[in-house]
DOTIVO-146778 format. One record per residue (C-alpha): residue number from 1; x, y, z. Coordinates in steps of 0.2 Angstrom, whole numbers. Example, Ala and Ser with C-alpha at 12.3 -4.5 7.8 and 13.67 -1.06 7.14 Angstrom:
% residues 2
   num       x       y       z
     1      62     -22      39
     2      68      -5      36
//
This chain:
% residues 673
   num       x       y       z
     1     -30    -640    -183
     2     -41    -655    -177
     3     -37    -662    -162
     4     -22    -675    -159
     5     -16    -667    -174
     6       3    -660    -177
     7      13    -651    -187
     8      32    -646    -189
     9      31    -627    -186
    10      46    -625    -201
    11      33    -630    -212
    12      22    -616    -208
    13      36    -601    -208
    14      53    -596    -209
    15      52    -582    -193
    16      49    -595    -179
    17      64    -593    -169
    18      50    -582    -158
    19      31    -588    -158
    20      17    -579    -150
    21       2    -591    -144
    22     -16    -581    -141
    23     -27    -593    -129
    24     -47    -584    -130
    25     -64    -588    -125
    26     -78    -579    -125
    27     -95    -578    -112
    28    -114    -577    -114
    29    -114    -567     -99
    30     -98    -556    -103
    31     -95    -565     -85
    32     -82    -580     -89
    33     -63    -579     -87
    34     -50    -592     -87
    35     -31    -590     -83
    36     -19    -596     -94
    37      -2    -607     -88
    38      16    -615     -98
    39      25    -631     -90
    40      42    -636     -97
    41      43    -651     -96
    42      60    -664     -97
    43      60    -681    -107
    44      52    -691     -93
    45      36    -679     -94
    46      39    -670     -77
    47      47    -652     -73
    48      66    -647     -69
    49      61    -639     -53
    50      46    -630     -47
    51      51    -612     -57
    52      47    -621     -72
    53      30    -619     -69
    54      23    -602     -76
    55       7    -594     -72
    56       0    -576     -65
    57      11    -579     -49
    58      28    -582     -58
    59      24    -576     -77
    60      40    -572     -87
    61      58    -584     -86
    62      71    -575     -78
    63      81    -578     -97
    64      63    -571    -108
    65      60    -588    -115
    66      43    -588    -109
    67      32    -573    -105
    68      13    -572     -99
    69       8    -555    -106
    70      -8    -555     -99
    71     -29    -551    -104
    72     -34    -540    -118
    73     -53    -539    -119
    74     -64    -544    -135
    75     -80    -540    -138
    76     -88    -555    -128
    77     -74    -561    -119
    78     -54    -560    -116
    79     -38    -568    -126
    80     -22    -570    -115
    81      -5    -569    -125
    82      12    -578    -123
    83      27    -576    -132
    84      40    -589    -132
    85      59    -589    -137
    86      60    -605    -142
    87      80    -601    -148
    88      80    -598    -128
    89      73    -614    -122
    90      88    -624    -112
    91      92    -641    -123
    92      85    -652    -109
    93      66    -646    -110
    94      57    -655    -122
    95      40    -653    -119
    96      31    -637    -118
    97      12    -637    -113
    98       2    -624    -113
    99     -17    -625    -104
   100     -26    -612     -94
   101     -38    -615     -81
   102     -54    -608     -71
   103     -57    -606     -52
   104     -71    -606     -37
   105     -81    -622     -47
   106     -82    -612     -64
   107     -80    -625     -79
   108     -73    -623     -96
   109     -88    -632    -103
   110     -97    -613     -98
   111     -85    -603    -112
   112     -91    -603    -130
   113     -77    -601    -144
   114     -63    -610    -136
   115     -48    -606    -148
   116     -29    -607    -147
   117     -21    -597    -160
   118      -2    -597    -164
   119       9    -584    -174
   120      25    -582    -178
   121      38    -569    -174
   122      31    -556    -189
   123      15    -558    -182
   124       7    -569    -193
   125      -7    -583    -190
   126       2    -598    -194
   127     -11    -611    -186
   128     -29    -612    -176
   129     -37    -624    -163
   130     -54    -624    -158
   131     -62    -634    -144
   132     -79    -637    -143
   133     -87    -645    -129
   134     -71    -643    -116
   135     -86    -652    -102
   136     -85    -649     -83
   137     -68    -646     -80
   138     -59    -631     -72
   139     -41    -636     -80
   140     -38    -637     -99
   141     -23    -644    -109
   142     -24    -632    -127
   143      -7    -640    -134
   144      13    -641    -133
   145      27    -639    -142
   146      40    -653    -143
   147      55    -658    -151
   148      59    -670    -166
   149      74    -672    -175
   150      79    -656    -170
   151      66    -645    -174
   152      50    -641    -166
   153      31    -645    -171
   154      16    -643    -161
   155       1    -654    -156
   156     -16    -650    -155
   157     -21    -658    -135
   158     -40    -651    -129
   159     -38    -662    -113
   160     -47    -658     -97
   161     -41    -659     -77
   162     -56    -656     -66
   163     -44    -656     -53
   164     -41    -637     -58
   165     -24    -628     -61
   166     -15    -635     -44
   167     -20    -655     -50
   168     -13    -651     -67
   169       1    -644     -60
   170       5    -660     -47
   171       5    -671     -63
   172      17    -664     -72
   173      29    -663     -54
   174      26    -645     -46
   175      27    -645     -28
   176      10    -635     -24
   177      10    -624      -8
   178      -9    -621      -5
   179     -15    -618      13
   180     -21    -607      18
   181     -12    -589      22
   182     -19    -576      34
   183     -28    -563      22
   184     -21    -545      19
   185      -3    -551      20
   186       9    -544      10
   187      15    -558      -3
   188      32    -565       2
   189      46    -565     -10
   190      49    -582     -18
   191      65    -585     -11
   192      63    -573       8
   193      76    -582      22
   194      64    -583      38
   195      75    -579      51
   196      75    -593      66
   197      76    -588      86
   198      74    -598     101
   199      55    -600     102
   200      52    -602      82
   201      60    -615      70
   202      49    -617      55
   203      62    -617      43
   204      78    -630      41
   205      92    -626      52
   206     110    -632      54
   207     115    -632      71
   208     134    -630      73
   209     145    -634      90
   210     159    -623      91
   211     172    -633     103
   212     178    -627     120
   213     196    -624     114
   214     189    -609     100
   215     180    -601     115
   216     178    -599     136
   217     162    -612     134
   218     155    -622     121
   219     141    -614     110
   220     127    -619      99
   221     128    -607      83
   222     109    -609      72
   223     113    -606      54
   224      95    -602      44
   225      94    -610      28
   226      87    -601      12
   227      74    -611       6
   228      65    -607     -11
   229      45    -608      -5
   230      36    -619     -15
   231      23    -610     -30
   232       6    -605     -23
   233      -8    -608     -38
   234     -19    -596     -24
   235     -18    -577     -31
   236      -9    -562     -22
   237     -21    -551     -12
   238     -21    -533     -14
   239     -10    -526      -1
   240     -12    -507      -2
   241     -21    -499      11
   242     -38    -495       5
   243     -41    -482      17
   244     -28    -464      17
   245     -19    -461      33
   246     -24    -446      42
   247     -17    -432      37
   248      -3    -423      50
   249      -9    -407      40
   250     -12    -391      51
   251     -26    -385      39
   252     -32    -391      19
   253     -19    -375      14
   254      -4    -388      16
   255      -2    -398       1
   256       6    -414       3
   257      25    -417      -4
   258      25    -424     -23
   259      37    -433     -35
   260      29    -425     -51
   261      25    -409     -48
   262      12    -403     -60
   263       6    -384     -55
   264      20    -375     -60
   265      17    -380     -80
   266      15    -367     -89
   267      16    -370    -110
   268       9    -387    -118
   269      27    -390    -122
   270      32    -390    -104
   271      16    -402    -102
   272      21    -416    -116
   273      39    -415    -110
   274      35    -418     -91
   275      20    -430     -93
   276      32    -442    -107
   277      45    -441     -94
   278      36    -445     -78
   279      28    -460     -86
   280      41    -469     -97
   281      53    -469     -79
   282      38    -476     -70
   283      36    -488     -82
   284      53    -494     -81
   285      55    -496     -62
   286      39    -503     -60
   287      39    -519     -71
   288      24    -524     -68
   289      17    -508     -75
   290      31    -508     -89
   291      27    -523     -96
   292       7    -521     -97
   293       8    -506    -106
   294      23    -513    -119
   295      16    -531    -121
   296       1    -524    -130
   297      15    -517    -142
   298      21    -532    -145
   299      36    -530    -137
   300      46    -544    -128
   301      51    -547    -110
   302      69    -543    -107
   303      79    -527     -98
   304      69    -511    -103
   305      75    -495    -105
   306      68    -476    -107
   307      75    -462    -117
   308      68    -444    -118
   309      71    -430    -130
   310      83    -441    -142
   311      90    -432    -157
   312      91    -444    -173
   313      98    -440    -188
   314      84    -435    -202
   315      90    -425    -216
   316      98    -408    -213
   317      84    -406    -199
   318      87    -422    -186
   319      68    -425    -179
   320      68    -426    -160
   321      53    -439    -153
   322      49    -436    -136
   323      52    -453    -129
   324      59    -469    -133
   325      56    -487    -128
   326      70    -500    -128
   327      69    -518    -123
   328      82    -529    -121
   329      79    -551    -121
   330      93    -561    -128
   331     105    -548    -136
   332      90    -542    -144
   333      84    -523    -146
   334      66    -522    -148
   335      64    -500    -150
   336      52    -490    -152
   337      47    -471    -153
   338      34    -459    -144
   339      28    -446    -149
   340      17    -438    -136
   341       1    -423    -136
   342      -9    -416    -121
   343     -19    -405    -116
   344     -33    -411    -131
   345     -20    -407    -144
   346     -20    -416    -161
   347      -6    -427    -166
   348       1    -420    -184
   349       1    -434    -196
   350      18    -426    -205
   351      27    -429    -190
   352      21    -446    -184
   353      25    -447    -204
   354      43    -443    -203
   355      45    -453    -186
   356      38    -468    -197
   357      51    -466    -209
   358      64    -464    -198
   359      61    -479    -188
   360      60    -491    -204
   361      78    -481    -209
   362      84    -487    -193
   363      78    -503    -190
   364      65    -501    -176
   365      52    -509    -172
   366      36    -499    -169
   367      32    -478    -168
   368      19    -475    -154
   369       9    -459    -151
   370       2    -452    -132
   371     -14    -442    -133
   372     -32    -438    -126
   373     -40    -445    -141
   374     -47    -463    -140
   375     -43    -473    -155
   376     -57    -482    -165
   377     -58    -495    -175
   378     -56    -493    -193
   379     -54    -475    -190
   380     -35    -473    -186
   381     -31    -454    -179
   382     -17    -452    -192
   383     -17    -458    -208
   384       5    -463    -210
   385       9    -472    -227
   386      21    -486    -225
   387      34    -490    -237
   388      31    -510    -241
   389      45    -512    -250
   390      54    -510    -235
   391      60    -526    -226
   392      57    -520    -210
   393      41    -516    -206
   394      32    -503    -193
   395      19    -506    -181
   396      11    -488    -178
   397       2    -492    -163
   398      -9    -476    -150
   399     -11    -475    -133
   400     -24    -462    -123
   401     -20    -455    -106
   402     -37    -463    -101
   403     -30    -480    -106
   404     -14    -477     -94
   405     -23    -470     -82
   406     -33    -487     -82
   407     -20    -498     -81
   408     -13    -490     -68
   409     -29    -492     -55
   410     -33    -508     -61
   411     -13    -513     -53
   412     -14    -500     -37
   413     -32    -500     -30
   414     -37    -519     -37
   415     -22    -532     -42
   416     -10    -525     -33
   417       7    -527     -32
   418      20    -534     -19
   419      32    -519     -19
   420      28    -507     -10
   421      41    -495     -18
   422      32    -497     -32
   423      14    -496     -27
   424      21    -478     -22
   425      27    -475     -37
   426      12    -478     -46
   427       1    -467     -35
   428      12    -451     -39
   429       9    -457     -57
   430     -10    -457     -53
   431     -11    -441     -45
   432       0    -431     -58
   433     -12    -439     -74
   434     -26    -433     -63
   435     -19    -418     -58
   436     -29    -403     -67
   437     -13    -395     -73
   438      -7    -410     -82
   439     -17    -410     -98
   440     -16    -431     -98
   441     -37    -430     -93
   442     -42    -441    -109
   443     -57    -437    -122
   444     -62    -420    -117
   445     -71    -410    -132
   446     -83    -418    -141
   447     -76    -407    -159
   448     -83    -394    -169
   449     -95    -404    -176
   450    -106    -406    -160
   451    -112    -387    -161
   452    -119    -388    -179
   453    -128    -405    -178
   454    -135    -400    -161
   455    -143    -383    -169
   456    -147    -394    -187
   457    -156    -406    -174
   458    -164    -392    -165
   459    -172    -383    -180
   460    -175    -399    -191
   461    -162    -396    -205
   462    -149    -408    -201
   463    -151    -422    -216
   464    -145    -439    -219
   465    -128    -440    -228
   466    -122    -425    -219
   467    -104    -430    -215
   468    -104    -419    -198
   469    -115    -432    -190
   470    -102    -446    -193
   471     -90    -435    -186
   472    -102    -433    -171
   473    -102    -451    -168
   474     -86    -455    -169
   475     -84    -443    -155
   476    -100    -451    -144
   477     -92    -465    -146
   478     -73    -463    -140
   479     -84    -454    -126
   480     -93    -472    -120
   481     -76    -483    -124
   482     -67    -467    -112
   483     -81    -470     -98
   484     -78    -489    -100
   485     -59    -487     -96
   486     -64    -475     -82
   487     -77    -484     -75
   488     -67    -500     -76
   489     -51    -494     -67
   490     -65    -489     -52
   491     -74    -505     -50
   492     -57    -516     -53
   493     -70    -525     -67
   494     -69    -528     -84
   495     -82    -516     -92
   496     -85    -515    -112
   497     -96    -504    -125
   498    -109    -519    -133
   499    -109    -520    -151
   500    -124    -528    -157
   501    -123    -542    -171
   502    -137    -533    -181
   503    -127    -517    -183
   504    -115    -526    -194
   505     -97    -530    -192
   506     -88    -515    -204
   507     -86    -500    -192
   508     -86    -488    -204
   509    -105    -495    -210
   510    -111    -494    -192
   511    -106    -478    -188
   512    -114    -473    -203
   513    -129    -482    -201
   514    -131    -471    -181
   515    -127    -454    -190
   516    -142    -460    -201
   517    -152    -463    -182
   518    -145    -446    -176
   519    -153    -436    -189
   520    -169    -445    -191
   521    -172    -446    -170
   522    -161    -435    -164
   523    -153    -448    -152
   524    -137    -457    -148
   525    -137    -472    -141
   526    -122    -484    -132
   527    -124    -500    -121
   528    -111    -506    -105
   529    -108    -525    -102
   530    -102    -522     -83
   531     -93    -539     -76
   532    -101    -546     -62
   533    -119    -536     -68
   534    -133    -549     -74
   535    -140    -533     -87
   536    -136    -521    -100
   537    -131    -504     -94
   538    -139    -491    -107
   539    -136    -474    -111
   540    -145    -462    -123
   541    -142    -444    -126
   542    -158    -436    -133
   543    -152    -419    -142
   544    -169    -417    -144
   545    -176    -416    -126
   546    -159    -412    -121
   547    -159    -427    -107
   548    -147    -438    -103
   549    -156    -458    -100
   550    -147    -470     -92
   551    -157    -486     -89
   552    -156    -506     -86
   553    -168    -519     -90
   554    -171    -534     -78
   555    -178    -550     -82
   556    -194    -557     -71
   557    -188    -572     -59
   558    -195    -588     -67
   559    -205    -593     -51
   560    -214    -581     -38
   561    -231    -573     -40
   562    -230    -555     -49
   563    -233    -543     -33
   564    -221    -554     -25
   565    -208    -549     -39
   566    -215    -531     -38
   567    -210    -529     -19
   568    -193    -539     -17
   569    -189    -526     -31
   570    -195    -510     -21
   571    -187    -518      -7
   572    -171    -519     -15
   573    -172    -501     -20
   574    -173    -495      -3
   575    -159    -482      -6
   576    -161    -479     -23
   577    -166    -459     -29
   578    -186    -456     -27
   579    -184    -449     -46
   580    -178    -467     -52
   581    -193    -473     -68
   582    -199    -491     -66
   583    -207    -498     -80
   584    -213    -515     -82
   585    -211    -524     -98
   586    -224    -536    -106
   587    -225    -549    -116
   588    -227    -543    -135
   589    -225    -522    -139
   590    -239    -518    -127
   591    -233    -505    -113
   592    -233    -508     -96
   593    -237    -498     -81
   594    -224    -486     -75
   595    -221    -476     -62
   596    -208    -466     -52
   597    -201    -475     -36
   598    -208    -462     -24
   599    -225    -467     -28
   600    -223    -485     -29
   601    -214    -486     -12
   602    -230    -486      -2
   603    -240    -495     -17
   604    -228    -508     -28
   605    -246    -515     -35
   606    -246    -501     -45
   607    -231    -507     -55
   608    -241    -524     -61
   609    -253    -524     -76
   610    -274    -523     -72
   611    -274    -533     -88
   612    -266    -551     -82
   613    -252    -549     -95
   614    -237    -558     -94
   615    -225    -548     -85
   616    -207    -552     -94
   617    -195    -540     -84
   618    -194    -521     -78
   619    -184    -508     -83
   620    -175    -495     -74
   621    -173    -479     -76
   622    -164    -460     -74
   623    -166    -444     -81
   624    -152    -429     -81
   625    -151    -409     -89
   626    -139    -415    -103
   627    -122    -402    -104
   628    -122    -387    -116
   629    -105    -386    -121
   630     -96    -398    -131
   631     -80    -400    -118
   632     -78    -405    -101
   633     -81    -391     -91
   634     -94    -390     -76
   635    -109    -387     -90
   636    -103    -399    -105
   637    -109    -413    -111
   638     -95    -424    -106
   639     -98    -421     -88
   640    -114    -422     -88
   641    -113    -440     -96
   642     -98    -446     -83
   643    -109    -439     -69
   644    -126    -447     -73
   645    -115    -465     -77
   646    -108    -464     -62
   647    -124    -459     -52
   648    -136    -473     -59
   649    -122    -488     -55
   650    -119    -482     -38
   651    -139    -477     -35
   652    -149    -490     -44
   653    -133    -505     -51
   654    -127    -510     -37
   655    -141    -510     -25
   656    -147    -523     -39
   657    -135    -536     -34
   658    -137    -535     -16
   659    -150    -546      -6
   660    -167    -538      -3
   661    -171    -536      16
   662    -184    -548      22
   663    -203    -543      24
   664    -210    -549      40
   665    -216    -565      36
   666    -236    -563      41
   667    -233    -547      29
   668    -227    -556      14
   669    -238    -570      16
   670    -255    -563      14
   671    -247    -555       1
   672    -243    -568      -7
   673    -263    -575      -5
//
């Protein structure tokens, strides 16, 4: 669509009773987000009542008819999801605009490949929107739904507020309460009564006389009133205490209380029993945490429901999934079933086969499996056929324990969440996936293909073609997309394998393509965009050497004199490891000098080329012992590559992004002559 454009959404599809709209962007920097927001607006362009205004503080309708579904990252960027009933919509709205908008004087015009998508209750693209140059504005109107004769269209708006989300907002007739609120307060609830007393009336209050006669004396009675606080556009705090209580414990023998027990599993069959349990119930008292994991699913907001160890009806031999998932919105069922595995056990295609078939018999919606193993693209864990002559069709969707794992720290330690019932909730959760008994660790064994290729490596036979060094990198690669998830839930940040254009789009061809590189160098190699970092976070394994290099490149400040540069940088790395490799890049594919930080501490002149070449950045630099073994035990390989990620960003990353201690100024001045 162009803008100002329309169109009648019957025209496009017969399924649009329920539409999903996909707002996405994308960032040079891998740095830029935005925040997406619906108004339902009346025929005199303005809002029923301030709840008609939805948005991450108030982002599903009480009656399902709008729902925020949140981020899913994308290779350079995010896309935010909501799904509306439109059967749902109350006859008197007939607008519907949907916009997003950017905070703390970011701009739209900053975003490349602004793009509204919409599709229809199948899941198919009915119509797209691109805008171009959105300009210097931190509000964005993508489009809206409206009626005509009955039916409804959609029109194509690319309009910019540069008052930001609250001046989009007022227009359209919300009420915005943004002053400021003491920090680390727990969010209030939307409608909370403030009680009044004698000293303190900030709320309306009906004073009532009660007469002489009714009582010994006249009184004065102060009747509160519940008043619905106005929508704050500010966003909630995190409200869980970031440091543990001290522990009342006589000694570190006294283990503290838990809701899911996990030491006392014995059989992997007592493990895939507990861990479906323990998680589906979370999921359904703790909305939040419900519904990030079940809108990526597709499935819709509503009343949700668990069910474990369910006996359906197949054949002479009825099938039991481990779990399923119901959704109730509108006198709808949305179901689907879960098959779960841990401890590193293997999903069996057969039976994720049969669950299939039984779900299309039935009428349900999607089938979705629980293990260790990361997914890939275009290289699905199990290979289920689906019957297209069937009208109903099954989404077959995976989930890893590392992914849960992630969503749930992202919520607890970063987001947080207002309830503190359920913040509990979910750290019981935490501590049972992380428990060592549980078998819910994620990508743990890199297959038996690792031992092979490393000895073909070692004594020069491996050759290219040889299908065991595909196999290899699929693994190495749901290792880097597990330490991304893990990394990620740590920091609160969005943090992303980099997928270089030149490597081609077809995942199958560039996986091929690196098995080619590992048997030719002996190498694997993976890059990490880290939000809020300015450089690439590199990793290479070197089967070869049998080191483990985790580096960074950092470009050279535009203005400044070289030794200058050369200092600020030493400066900066006060704290970092003596082993850390600086190297300074140069114009052209000349080498730079290079040194170790120990020994350019006391002389940082040694870092700067005797030739006068054009310095263009530096590049740092660690070096581990890479792991034996192919698992996750103290000497495999695994380990050693979480451990020597997680050493380089907390040593040399983050000590980056902090400001260099001043030189005494007499000090940095001659230098500088």
């Amino acid at each position: 669509m162009v803008k100002g454009g329309n169109v009648g959404l019957g025209s496009l599809s017969e399924d649009t009773g329920s539409v999903m709209v996909s707002l996405s962007w994308s960032s040079p920097t891998g740095e830029g987000d935005a925040d997406v927001s619906v108004l339902l607006l009346t025929a005199d362009g303005k809002v029923r009542a301030d709840t008609d205004f939805f948005f991450y503080n108030n982002p599903v309708a009480p009656d399902g008819c709008v729902q925020l579904l949140g981020k899913s990252p994308t290779a350079d960027g995010n896309e935010d999801r909501i799904t509306f009933d439109l059967t749902a919509i109350p006859p008197e709205v007939e607008r519907i605009v949907v916009a997003a908008s950017r905070y703390e004087g970011a701009r739209f015009g900053d975003l490349h490949d602004l793009r509204l998508t919409l599709a229809d209750g199948a899941g198919e693209d009915l119509l797209r929107f691109s805008i171009g140059d959105a300009g210097a504005v931190s509000a964005l109107l993508f489009g809206e739904f409206y009626r005509r004769g009955g039916d409804w269209k959609f029109r194509a708006i690319g309009q910019g507020y540069e008052s930001g989300l609250a001046g989009l907002a007022t227009d359209f007739g919300v009420d915005i309460d943004d002053e400021a609120e003491p920090e680390d307060t727990e969010p209030q609830d939307a409608e909370a009564v403030t009680e009044v007393t004698a000293a303190q009336t900030p709320v309306p209050a009906v004073v009532v006389t009660v007469p002489a006669q009714a009582v010994s004396e006249p009184v004065e009675v102060v009747v509160a009133v519940k008043v619905a606080a106005r929508p704050r556009t500010a966003k909630k705090k995190v409200t869980l205490p970031k440091v543990a209580k001290k522990s009342l414990a006589e000694n570190d023998a006294w283990r503290t209380a838990r809701l899911f027990p996990a030491s006392a599993l014995k059989s992997d069959r007592e493990r895939e029993t507990r861990a479906t349990s323990v998680l589906l119930s979370v999921m359904a008292q703790v909305p939040e945490f419900g519904r990030r994991l079940t809108a990526a699913f597709g499935a819709p907001a509503g009343r949700m429901e668990m069910f474990t160890e369910v006996s359906l009806p197949n054949g002479d031999s009825p099938r039991r999934p481990d779990g399923v998932i119901r959704v109730e919105r509108a006198g709808k069922l949305w179901t689907a079933l879960v098959e779960t595995k841990t401890n590193g056990n293997s999903l069996k295609p057969d039976q994720v086969q049969a669950y299939a078939d039984i779900a299309a018999r039935r009428g349900y919606e999607a089938v979705i499996t629980l293990s260790n193993d990361v997914e890939l693209d275009g290289t699905p864990l199990v290979d289920v056929k689906m019957d297209g002559r069937r009208k109903n069709k099954i989404a077959l969707w995976h989930l890893s324990w590392a992914e849960v794992t992630h969503q749930a720290q992202m919520l607890i330690r970063h987001e947080g969440l207002a309830n503190a019932a359920h913040a509990w909730l979910l750290q019981e959760l935490l501590h049972y996936l992380q428990h060592e008994n549980s078998g819910c660790h994620g990508f743990q064994n890199m297959g038996p293909a690792w031992v092979p290729v490393r000895k073909g490596i070692d004594d020069e036979t491996l050759c290219q073609g040889d299908p065991r060094a595909v196999v290899v990198v699929e693994s190495w690669e749901r290792l880097v997309r597990q330490v991304c998830l893990r990394l990620g839930g740590e920091l609160g940040q969005k943090v992303l394998p980099v997928q270089r254009a030149g490597r081609g789009t077809d995942p199958r061809a560039r996986r091929a393509a690196m098995a080619d590189q590992l048997c030719l160098e002996g190498k694997l190699d993976a890059e990490l965009r880290i939000e809020g970092t300015s450089g690439i976070l590199a990793l290479c394994a070197d089967l070869r050497t049998g080191k483990l290099r985790t580096s960074i490149e950092i470009a050279a400040p535009e203005q400044g004199y070289p030794l200058t540069w050369a200092k600020r940088l030493v400066r900066q790395l006060d704290e970092a490891p003596a082993d850390l490799h600086v190297e300074t890049l140069v114009e052209g594919r000349m080498a730079g000098p290079r040194g170790t930080l120990e020994r350019l501490r006391p002389e940082p002149a040694d870092i700067l080329p005797r030739n006068g070449a054009q310095i263009s950045g530096f590049r740092l630099s660690l070096f581990r012992g890479m792991g034996n073994t192919r698992g996750n035990a103290e000497t495999g390989f695994i380990r050693s590559v979480d451990e020597s990620v997680d050493r380089f960003h907390t040593n040399v990353v983050v000590h980056l992004h902090r400001r260099a201690p001043r030189a005494p100024q007499a000090v940095e001045a001659a230098s500088a002559g």
